[in-house]
GUVEXMI-426237 format. One record per residue (C-alpha): x, y, z; residue number from 0. Coordinates in Angstrom, 1 decimal. Layout:
! residues N
      u      v      w   n
      X      Y      Z NUM
...
END
This chain:
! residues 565
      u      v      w   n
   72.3  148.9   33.9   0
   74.5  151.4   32.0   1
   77.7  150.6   32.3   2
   79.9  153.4   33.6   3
   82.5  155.7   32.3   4
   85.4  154.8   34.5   5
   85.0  151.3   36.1   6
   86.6  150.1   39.0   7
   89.2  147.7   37.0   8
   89.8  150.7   35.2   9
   90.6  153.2   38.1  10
   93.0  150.1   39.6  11
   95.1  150.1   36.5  12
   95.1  154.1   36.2  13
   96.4  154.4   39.8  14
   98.9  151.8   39.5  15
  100.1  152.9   36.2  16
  100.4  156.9   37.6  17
  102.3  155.3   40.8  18
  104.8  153.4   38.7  19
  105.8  156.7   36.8  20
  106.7  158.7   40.1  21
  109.8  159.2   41.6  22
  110.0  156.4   44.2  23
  112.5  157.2   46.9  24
  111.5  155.8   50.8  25
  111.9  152.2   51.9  26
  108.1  150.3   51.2  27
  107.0  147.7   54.0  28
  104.2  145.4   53.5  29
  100.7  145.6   55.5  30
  100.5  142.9   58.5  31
   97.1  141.1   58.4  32
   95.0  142.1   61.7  33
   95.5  139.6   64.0  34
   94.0  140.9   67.8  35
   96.6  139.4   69.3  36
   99.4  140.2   67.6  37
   98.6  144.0   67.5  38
   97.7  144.3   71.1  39
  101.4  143.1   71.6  40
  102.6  146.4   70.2  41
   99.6  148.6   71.0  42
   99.8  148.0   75.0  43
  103.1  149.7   75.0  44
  101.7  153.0   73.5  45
   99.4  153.2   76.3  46
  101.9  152.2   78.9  47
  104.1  155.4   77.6  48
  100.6  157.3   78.0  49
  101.2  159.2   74.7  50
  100.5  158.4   70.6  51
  103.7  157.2   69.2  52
  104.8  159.5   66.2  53
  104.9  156.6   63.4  54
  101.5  155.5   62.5  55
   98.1  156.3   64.3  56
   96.4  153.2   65.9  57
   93.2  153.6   64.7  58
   93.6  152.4   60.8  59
   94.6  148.8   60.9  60
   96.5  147.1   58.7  61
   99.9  148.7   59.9  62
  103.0  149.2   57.5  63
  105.9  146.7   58.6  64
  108.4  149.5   58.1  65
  106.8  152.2   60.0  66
  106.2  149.0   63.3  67
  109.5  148.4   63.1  68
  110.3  152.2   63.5  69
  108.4  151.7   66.3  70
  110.2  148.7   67.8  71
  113.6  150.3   67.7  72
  112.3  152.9   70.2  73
  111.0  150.7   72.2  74
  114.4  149.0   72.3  75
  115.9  150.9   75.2  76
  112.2  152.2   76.9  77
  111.5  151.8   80.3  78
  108.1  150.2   79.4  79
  110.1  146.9   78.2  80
  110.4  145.8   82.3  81
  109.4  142.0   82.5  82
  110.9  138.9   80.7  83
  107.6  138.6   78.8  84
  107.4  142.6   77.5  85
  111.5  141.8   76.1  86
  110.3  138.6   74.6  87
  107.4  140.1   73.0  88
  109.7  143.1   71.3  89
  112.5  140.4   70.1  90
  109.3  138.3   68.6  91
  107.7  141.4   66.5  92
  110.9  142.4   65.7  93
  111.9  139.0   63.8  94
  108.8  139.0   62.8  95
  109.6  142.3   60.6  96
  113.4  141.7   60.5  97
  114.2  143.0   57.2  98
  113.2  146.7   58.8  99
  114.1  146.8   62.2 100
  117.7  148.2   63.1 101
  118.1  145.4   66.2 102
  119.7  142.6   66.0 103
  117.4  139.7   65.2 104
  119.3  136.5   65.6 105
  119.4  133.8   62.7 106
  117.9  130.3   63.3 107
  121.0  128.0   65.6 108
  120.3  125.3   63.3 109
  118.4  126.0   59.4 110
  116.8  122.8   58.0 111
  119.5  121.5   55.1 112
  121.4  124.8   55.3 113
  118.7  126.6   53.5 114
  115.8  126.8   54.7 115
  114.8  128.2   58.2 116
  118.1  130.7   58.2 117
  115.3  133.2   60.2 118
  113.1  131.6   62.2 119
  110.0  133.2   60.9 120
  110.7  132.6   57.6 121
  110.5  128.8   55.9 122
  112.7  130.3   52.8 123
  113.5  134.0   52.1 124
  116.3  135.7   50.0 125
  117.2  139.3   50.7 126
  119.2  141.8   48.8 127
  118.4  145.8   47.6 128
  116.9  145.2   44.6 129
  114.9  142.2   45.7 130
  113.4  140.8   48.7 131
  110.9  137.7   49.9 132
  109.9  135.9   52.3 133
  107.6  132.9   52.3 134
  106.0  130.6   55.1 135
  103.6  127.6   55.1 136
  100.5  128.4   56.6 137
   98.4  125.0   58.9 138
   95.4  124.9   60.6 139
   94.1  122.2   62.5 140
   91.7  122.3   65.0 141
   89.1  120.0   66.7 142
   86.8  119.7   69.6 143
   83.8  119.0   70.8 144
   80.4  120.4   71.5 145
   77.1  120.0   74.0 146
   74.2  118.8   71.8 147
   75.5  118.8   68.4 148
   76.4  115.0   66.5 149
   78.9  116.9   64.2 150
   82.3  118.0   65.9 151
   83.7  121.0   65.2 152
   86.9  121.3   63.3 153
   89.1  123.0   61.2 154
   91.6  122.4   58.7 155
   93.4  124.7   56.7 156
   96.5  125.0   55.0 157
   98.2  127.2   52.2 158
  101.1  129.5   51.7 159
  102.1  133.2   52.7 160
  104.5  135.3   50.9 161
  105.9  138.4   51.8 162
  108.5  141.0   49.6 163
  109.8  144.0   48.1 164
  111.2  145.0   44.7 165
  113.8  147.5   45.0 166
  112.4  148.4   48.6 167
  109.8  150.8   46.8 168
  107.2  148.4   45.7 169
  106.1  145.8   48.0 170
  103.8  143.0   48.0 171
  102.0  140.8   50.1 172
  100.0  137.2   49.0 173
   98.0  134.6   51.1 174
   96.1  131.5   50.1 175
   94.6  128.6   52.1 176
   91.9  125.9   51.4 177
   89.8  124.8   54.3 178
   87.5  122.5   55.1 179
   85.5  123.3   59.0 180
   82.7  122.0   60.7 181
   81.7  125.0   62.7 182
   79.9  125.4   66.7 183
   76.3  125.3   66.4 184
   75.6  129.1   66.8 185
   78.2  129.8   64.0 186
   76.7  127.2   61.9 187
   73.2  128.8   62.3 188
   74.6  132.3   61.6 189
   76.1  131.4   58.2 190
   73.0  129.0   57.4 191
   71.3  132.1   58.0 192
   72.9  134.8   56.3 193
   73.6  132.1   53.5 194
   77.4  133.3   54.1 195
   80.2  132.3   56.1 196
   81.6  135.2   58.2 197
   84.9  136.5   57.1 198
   84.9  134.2   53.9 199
   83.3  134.4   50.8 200
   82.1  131.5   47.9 201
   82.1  128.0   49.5 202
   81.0  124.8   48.8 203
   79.1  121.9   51.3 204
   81.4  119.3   52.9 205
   80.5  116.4   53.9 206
   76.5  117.6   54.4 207
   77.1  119.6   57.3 208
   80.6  121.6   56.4 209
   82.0  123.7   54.3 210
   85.0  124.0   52.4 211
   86.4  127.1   50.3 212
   89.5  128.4   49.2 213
   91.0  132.1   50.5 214
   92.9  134.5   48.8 215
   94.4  137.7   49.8 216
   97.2  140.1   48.4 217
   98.1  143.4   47.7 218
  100.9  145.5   46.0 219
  102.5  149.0   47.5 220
  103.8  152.4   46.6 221
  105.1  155.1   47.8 222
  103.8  158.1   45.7 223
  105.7  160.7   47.6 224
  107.8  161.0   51.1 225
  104.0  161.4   52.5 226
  101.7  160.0   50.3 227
  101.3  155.8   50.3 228
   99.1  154.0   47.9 229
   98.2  150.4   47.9 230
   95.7  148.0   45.3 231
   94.6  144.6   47.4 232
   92.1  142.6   48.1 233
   91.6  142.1   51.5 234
   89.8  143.8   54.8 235
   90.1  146.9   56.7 236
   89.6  147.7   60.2 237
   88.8  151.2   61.7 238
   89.1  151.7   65.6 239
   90.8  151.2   69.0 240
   87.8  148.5   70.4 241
   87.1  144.7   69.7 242
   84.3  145.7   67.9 243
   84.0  148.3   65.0 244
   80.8  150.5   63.9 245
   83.1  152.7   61.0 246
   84.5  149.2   59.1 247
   85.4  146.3   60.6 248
   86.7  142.7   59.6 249
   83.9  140.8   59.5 250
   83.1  140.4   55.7 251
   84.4  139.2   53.2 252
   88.0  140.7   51.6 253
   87.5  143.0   48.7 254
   88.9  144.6   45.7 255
   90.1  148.5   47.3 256
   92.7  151.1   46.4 257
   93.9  152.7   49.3 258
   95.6  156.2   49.7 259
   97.2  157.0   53.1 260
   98.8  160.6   54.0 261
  100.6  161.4   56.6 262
  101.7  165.4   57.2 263
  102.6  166.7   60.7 264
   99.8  165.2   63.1 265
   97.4  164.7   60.5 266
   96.1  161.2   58.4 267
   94.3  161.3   56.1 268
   93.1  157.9   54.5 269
   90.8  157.6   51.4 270
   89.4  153.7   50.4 271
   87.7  153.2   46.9 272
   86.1  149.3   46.6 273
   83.9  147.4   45.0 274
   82.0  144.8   46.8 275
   79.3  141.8   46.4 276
   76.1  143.2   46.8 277
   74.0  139.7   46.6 278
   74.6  136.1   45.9 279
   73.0  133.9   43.3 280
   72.1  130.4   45.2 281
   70.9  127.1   44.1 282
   69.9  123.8   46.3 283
   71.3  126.2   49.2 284
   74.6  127.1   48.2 285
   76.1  129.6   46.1 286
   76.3  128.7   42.2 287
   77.8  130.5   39.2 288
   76.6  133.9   38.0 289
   77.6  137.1   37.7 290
   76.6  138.2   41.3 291
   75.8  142.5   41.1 292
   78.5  144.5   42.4 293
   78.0  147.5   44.7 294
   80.6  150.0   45.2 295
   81.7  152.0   48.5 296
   84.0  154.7   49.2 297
   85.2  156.4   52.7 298
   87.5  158.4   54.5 299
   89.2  158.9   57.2 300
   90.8  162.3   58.8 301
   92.6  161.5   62.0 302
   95.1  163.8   63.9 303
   96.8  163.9   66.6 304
   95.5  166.5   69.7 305
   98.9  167.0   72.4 306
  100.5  164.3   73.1 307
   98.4  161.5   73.9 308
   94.9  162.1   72.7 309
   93.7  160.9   68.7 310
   90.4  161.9   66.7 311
   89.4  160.5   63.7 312
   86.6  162.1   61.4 313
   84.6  159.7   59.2 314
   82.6  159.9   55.9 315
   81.6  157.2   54.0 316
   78.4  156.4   50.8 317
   77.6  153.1   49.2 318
   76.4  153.0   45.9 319
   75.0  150.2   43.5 320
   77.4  152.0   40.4 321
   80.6  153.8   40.1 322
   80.1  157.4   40.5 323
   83.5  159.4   39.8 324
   82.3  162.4   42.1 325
   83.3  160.3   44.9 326
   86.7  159.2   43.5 327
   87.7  163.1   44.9 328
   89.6  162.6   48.1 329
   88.8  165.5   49.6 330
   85.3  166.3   49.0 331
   82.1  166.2   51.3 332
   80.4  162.9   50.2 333
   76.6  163.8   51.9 334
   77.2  167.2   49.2 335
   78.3  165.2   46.3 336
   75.0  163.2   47.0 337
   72.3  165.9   47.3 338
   73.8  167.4   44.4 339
   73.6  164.7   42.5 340
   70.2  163.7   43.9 341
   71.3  160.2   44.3 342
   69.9  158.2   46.6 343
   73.1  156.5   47.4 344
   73.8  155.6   51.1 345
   76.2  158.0   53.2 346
   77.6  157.3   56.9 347
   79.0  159.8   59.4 348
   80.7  159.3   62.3 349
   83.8  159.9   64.5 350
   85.8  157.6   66.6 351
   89.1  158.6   69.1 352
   91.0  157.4   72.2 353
   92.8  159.2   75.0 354
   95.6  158.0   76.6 355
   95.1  159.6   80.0 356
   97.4  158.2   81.9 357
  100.5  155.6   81.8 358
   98.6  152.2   81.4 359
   95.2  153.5   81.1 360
   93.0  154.5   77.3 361
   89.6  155.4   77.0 362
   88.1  154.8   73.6 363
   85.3  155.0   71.2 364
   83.1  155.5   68.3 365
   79.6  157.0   67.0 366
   78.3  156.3   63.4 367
   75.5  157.9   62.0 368
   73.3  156.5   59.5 369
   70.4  159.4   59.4 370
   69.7  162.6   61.6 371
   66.6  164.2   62.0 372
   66.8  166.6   64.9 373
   63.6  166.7   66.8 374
   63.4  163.3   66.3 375
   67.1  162.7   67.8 376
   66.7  164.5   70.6 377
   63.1  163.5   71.3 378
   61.4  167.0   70.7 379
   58.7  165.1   68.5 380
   58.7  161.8   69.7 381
   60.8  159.1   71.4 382
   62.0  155.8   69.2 383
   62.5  157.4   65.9 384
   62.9  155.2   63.1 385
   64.9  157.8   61.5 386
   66.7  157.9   64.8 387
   69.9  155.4   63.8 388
   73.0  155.0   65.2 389
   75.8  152.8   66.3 390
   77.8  154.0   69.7 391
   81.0  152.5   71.2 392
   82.6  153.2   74.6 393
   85.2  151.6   75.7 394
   88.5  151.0   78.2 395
   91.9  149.6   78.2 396
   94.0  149.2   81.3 397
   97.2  147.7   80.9 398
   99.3  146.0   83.5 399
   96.0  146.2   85.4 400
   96.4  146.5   89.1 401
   99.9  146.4   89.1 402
  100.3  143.3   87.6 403
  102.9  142.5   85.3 404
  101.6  141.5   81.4 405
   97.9  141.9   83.0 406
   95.7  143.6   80.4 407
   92.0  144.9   81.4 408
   89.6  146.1   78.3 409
   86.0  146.7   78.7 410
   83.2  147.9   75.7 411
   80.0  148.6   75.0 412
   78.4  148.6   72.1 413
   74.6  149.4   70.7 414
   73.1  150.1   67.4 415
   69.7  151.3   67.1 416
   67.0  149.5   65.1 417
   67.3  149.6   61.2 418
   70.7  151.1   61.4 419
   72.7  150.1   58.5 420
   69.8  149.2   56.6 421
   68.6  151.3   53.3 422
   65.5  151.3   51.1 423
   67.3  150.7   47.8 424
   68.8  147.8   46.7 425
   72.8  146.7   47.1 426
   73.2  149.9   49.1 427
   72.9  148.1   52.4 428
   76.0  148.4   54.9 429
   77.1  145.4   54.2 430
   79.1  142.5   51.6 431
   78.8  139.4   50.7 432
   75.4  139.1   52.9 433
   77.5  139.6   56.3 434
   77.6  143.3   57.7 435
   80.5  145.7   57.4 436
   80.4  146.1   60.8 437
   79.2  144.6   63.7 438
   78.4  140.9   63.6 439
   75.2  141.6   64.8 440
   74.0  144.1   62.6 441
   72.0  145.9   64.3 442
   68.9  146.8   66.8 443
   71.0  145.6   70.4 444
   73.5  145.8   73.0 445
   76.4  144.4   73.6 446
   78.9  144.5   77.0 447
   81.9  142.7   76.1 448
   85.0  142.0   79.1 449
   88.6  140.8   78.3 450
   91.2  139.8   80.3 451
   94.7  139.0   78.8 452
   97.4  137.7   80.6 453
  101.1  136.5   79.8 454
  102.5  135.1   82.4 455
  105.6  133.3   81.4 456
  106.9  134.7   77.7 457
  105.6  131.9   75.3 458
  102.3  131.3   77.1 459
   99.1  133.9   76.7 460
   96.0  133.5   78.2 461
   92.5  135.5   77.2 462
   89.3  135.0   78.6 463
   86.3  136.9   77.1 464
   83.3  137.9   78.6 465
   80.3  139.0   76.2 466
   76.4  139.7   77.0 467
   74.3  140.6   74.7 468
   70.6  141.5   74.2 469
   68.9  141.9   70.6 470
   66.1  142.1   68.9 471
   65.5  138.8   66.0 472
   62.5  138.3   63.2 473
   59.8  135.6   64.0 474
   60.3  135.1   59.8 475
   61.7  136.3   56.7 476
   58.8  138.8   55.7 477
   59.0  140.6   59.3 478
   61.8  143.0   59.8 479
   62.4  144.5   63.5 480
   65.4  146.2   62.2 481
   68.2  143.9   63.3 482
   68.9  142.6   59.9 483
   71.3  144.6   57.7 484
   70.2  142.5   54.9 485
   66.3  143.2   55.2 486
   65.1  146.6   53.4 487
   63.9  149.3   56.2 488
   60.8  150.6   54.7 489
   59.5  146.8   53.6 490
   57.4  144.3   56.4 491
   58.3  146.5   59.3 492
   55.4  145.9   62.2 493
   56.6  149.5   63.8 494
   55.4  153.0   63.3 495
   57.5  155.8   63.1 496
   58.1  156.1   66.4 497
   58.3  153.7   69.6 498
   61.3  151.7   68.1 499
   63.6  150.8   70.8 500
   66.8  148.0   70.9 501
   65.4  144.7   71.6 502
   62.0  145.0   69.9 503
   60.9  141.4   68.0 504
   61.7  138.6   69.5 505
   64.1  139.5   72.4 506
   67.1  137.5   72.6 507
   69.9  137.9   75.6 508
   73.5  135.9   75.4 509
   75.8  135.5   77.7 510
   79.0  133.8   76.5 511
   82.6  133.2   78.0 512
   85.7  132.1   75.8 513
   88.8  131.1   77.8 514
   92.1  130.5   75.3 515
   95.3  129.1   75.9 516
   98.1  129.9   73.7 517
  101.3  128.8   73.5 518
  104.1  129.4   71.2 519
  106.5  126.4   70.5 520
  108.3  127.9   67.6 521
  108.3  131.1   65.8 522
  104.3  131.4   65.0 523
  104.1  128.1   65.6 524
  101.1  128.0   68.7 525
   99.2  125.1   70.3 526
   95.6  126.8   71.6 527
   93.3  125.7   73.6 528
   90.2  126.8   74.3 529
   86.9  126.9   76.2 530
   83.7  128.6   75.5 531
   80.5  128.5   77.4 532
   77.2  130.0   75.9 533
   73.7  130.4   77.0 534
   70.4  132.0   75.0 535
   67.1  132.9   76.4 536
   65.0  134.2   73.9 537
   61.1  135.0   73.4 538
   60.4  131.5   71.1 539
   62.3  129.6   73.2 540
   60.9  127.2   76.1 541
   63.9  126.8   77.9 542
   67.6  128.2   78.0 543
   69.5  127.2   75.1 544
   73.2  126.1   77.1 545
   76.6  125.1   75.0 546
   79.8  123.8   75.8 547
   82.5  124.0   73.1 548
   86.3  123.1   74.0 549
   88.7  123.0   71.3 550
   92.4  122.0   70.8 551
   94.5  122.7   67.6 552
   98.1  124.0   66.3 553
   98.4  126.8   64.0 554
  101.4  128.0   61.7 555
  101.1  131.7   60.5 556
   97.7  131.5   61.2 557
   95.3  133.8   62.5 558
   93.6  132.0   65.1 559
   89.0  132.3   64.5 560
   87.1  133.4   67.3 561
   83.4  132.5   67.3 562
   82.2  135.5   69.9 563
   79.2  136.5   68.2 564
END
């Protein structure tokens, strides 16, 4: 392959380099990692006040800690901060961001030998204008017990977070944890299958039927004006309002970006440049050493404000197996770059948005195109177009839900058409490290997902999770019904053009219920418990396929897994 003019590396350094020579003049905040529950904390209350709040638009996560804690101090005095658990829940994200909020945040009653544990969400930190850190242990440990599997399921991880600023213009932001699991069954299967565990990348067999690898995240920022932020990581992004995401979502592997984010009036436009694993070399089962090939994707995001309390959010993104510098413009029309070009590089439309139309109550959703054809789409030739691919979101959020205090409704749907996502070239599937960029599920099904969150007394939270789903599977490897992201569209497909409709293969339908426990002893220190319930049918199956998984553990600035896929 020739090797191109700019590379990726290259582009990083150039970035940084033109970022350090600017005139650096606004306090810099770190990005928090996406954690469901922690964000819903803060994002409830925008919908309680019925309107966008004027910091940061919901819809691109990471956040900023800066611009949250601009957030917090006007929540400080709001009428939306009513119960015992909504004040507890603004003094916890605010000490959780300390260094940037302008409200008191009290220091520990008693730090361990005078040094350590001064704030209690940080094990040491020093702080000062020029330079600023924070660091924090970081322990998982988790076990249970499943229906009808001889290995238990559990977790162990543990590693260090660390958090800071250098002159409060750069900042920075490092994670690392080892971790050996034995996973549920269904989780087990999914990763044995896609040769890939979900949200992680290169791992190694423990103890026959585990795994164990190492994690590492991090990423530096810059402000490159008062409205222009840029940031170099290597981690995930997350696009959307809903549990689930069709535009990016969490679910792969973290990879190597750079990041520009501008913010002017009631407009945000964010650009993402990253390279990504395209394919895995394996031996005896498990991946080995190789230079694996590298594919490279790039997006963006326009979102703006409309009144008060409605957001829209325009999307364009292309994967490509090289580095192309016609999409390092941030402004230009990716699907034009490509015809001119006459690559045959993948490009994705779509649009996602939420209206906050009335004090407690959001609607929300998304729609991601993968190919448009328009007598096919709307049926004129024929009905089931192959070329007919999509993934659609709808969703609702309903916050202190009946008039009950710190109860929190949601309710989605979700469906992706068959061979959505997929592409006829290699490494320019929607997908990294053999897991999709998207939905867990890939594609070709539906998906009805129910959450109920409830905080009854400050430190305790309770969830419980609702999810049916119905999809279409391959009898074998060769076949491909157009579920698997992986598979290539135009190879061992039993379907004609038309006549493709969600479900088709071997029809599977899950229904699955997760009921969690949380409660916070210290400062992100929780104790979880939890219960899920899961039942198959499918096609190749005699009889229902019924598990029961409960699960105790205690995390320490930990993002707690969910297995609801």
């Amino acid at each position: 392959m020739r090797q191109p003019l700019l590379s990726l590396p290259k582009l990083f350094f150039l970035v940084s380099f033109l970022i350090f020579t600017q005139s650096l003049a606004q306090a810099q905040g770190s990005y928090i990692p996406f954690d469901r529950d922690y964000y819903h904390r803060f994002e409830r209350y925008e919908i309680l006040q019925g309107k966008n709040n004027p910091f940061f638009q919901t819809a691109y996560k990471p956040q900023r800690r800066d611009l949250l804690a601009k957030y917090l101090d006007s929540l400080a005095n709001d009428p939306v901060i009513s119960t015992a658990s909504d004040r507890f829940n603004l003094a916890y994200l605010a000490q959780d961001n300390w260094e940037f909020v302008s409200q008191e945040t009290p220091d520990s009653n008693k730090p361990f030998l005078k040094k350590l544990y001064r704030k209690p969400g940080d094990f040491a930190h020093y702080y000062s204008e020029d330079f600023d850190i924070h660091l924090s242990p970081v322990i998982y440990l988790a076990g249970g017990t499943e229906t009808d599997n001889d290995q238990n399921p559990a977790h162990l991880s543990r590693g260090i977070v660390v958090r800071g600023a250098i002159d409060k213009k750069v900042s920075f932001f490092t994670y690392m944890t080892t971790t050996e699991l034995f996973f549920p069954s269904w989780v087990k299967n999914y990763a044995e299958y896609n040769g890939a565990v979900p949200g992680e990348g290169f791992w190694k067999e423990y103890n026959t039927d585990g795994y164990n690898y190492f994690s590492a995240r991090g990423h530096v920022n810059f402000n490159l004006t008062k409205s222009i932020q840029a940031q170099v990581g290597h981690d995930r992004n997350f696009i959307g309002e809903g549990y689930r995401s069709f535009l990016l979502s969490d679910f792969s592997n973290p990879y190597m970006f750079v990041k520009l984010n501008t913010k002017v009036w009631k407009f945000q436009l964010t650009n993402l440049w990253t390279q990504m694993t395209a394919d895995v070399f394996y031996d005896r089962g498990r991946p080995t050493d190789g230079r694996y090939p590298q594919k490279y994707f790039s997006m963006h995001r326009l979102g703006f404000n409309i009144g008060k309390n409605i957001n829209l959010g325009f999307f364009e993104s292309v994967m490509t197996d090289k580095v192309n510098f016609n999409y390092f413009n941030p402004i230009v029309f990716f699907r034009w770059v490509e015809q001119q070009l006459g690559t045959p590089d993948k490009v994705m439309l779509g649009f996602d948005g939420k209206w906050n139309f009335y004090p407690g109550m959001q609607f929300y959703g998304q729609f991601a195109l993968d190919e448009f054809v328009f007598n096919e789409f709307f049926g004129i030739d024929g009905k089931g177009s192959k070329r007919n691919k999509f993934g659609a979101q709808a969703g609702y959020k309903y916050i202190n839900a009946f008039g009950l205090s710190n109860l929190d409704l949601q309710l989605e749907f979700n469906a992706a058409r068959p061979y959505t996502f997929q592409e006829k070239f290699d490494d320019q599937s929607y997908s990294n490290w053999r897991t999709p960029l998207t939905h867990p599920r890939g594609a070709n099904f539906r998906e009805f997902i129910s959450i109920i969150r409830y905080q009854p007394i400050p430190k305790l939270n309770l969830s419980l999770l609702g999810m049916y789903q119905l999809y279409g599977s391959d009898p074998d490897a060769e076949t491909n019904y157009g579920g698997d992201v992986l598979k290539n569209r135009l190879e061992g497909s039993p379907t004609g053009l038309f006549g493709n409709y969600i479900g088709q293969g071997i029809e599977n339908k899950v229904i699955q219920t997760n009921l969690v426990a949380s409660y916070m002893l210290k400062h992100n220190f929780f104790i979880d418990a939890n219960h899920t319930f899961r039942r198959r049918t499918a096609q190749d199956l005699d009889s229902p396929e019924r598990k029961q998984f409960i699960q105790l553990g205690i995390r320490w600035n930990f993002i707690r897994p969910d297995y609801n896929f």
